[in-house]
N, C-alpha and C positions, 0 to 999 in steps of 0.2 A: 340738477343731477348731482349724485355724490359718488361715494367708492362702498361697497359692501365688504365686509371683511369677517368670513365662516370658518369655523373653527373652532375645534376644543380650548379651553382652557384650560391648562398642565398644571402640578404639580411637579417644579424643578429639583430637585439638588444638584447644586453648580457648583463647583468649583474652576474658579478663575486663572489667568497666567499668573500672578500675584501671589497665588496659595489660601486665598480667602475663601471660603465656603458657606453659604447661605442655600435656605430652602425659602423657594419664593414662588407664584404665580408665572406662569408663562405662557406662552402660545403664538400664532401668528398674530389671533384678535388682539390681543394686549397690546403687543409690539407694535402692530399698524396704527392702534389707535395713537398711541402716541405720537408716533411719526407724522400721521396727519395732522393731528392738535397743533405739534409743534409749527408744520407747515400753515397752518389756519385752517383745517378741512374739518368738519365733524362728521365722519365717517355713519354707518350704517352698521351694525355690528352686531351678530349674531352667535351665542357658541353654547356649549355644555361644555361641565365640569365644572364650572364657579362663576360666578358672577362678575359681571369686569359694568362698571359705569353707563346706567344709561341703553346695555344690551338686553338685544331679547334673548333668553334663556330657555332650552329648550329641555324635554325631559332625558336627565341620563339617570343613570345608576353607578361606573364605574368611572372616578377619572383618570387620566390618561396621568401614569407617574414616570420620569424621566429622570434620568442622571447624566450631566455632564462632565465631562472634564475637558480643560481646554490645554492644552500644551503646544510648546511652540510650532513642533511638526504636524500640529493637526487638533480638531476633534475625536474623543471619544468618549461614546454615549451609550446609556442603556435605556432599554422599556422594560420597565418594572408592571407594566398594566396598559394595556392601549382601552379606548373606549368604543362609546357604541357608535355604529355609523349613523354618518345623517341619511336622513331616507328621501326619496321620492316625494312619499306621502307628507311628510313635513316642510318639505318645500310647495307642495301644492296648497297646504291648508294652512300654514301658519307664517312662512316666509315670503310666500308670493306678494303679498304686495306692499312689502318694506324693497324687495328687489326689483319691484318696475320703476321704483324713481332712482335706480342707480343705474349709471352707464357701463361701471366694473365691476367683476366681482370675485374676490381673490379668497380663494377656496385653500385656505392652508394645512394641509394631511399632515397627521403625524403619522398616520398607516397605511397602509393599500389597500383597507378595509376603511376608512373615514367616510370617501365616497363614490361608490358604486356608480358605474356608468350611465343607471336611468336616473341617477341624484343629479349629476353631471347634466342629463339633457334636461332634469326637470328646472335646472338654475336657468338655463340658456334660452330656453319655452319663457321663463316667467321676464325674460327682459334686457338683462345686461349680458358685455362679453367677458369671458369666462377666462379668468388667470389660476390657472395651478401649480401650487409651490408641489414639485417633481418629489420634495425628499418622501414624503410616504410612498409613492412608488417603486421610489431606489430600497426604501429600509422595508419591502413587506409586511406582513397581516400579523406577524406572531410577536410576540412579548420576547424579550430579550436582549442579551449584545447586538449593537446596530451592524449588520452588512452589509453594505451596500451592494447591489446587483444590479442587470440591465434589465430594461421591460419594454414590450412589444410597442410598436407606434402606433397600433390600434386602443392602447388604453388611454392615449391623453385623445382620440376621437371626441369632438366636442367642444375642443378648446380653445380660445385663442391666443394665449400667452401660455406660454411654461417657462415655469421660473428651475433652476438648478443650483447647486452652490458648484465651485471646481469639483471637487471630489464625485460628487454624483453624476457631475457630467460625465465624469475619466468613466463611471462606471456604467455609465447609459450606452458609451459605445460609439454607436452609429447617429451624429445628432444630426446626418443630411436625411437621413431617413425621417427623422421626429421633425425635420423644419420640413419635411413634405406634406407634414397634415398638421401642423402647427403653424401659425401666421408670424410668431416673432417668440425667441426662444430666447433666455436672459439667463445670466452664466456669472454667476456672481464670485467672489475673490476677496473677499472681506475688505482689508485695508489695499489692497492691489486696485481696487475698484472691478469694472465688470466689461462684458460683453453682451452686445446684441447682436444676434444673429436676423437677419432681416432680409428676404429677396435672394436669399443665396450668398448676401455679404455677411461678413463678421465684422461688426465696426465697435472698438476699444473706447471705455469710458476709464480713463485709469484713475486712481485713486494716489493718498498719498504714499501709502508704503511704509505708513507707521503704523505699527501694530496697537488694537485694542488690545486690552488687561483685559474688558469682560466683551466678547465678541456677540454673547447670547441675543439673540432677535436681530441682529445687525439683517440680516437676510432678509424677515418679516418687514424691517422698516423702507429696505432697500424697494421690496416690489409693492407694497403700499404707496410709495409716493412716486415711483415711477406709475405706478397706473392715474395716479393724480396728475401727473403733468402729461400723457397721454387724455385723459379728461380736457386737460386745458388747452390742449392744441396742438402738441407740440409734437415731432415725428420721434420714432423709439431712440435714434441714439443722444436727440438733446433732451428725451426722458432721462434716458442712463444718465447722462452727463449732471444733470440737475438732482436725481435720487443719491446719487453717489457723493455729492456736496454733502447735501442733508447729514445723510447717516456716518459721515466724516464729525460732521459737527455735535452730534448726537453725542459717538460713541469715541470718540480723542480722549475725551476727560473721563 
């Protein structure tokens, strides 16, 4: 069994806490795959918008272009272009059965449109439990300056892990409501490290408190190998505890 990891391929311009600026490849897929590599895992790994190693590539037209900026008080980001969503039909005919040898599968949105709720059941039908990184839900369907907003506990229906960063949780609201149809809700904090929300507890994986220069994927790589040590046995908060090393050691330097 391995980890799946679906999702666009971006087109970033980043700028760093540092002042450095590059345009470079991004996405959940990238980030995780790395993450996992780094851990030992060779991931499963599905997207459009560019080609990342080894993945299957599926047909787009438009990819998904971003602009970051990181500053000490925060992210702020734009969508210059969202892409097409994954469909249904593309998980029945073409994804299905790269996703029954995988136990996870972490579905990273860059939009509220990435994947549609019967994409959602059609991952969960073909075999593994379903992790959604929450920010395309927080950021909506349209091109633009990112807003975060709150979204109904009926759209993560489906799912068994929902990933969030702070910010998006602040903006989600009510997360006793999202752990009521959610099995384990994960609350990320960059260098602070994170939270899992589990059973009705919140239990703290702290981090060290020193800031990344470049934070970009820190979140991708954080719910990638947390669903890898989930794979390997381990209950969610000595997942957290062990993802949140990782991506310490990742992203310090």
């Amino acid at each position: 069994m391995t980890i799946a990891l679906v999702g666009h391929t971006t087109v970033d311009t980043v700028t760093t806490l540092g002042g450095d600026v590059t345009v470079r490849p991004g996405g959940a897929p990238l980030y995780g795959q790395r993450a996992l590599r780094a851990a030992g895992e060779e991931p499963v790994v599905i997207t459009k918008g560019g080609e990342l190693d080894g993945a299957l590539l599926l047909p787009w037209r438009t990819p998904v272009r971003s602009v970051l900026l990181h500053r000490p008080d925060g992210l702020e980001q734009r969508l210059d272009d969202v892409g097409e969503p994954f469909t249904a039909a593309e998980v029945r005919h073409a994804m299905a059965p790269l996703l029954a040898d995988c136990s996870f599968a972490l579905l990273g949105a860059q939009s509220a449109g990435d994947f549609p709720p019967d994409t959602i059941a059609a991952v969960a039908a073909a075999g593994p439990r379903v992790c959604l990184d929450a920010q395309g839900l927080a950021r909506g369907a349209e091109p633009g300056p990112v807003r975060l907003r709150a979204f109904p506990p009926e759209a993560v229906f489906g799912i068994s892990i929902l990933k969030l960063n702070r910010a998006e949780a602040e903006a989600a609201g009510d997360l006793d409501a999202l752990a009521a149809v959610v099995e384990e809700i994960l609350v990320t904090d960059g260098p602070r490290g994170a939270t899992v929300i589990v059973g009705g507890e919140r239990l703290p994986a702290p981090g060290s408190g020193h800031p990344f220069d470049d934070p970009t994927g820190a979140g991708d790589s954080f719910g990638a190998v947390y669903l890898l040590h989930r794979e390997r046995g381990l209950d969610p908060h000595a997942a957290a505890v062990e993802a949140v090393a990782l991506v310490e050691r990742l992203y310090a330097h």
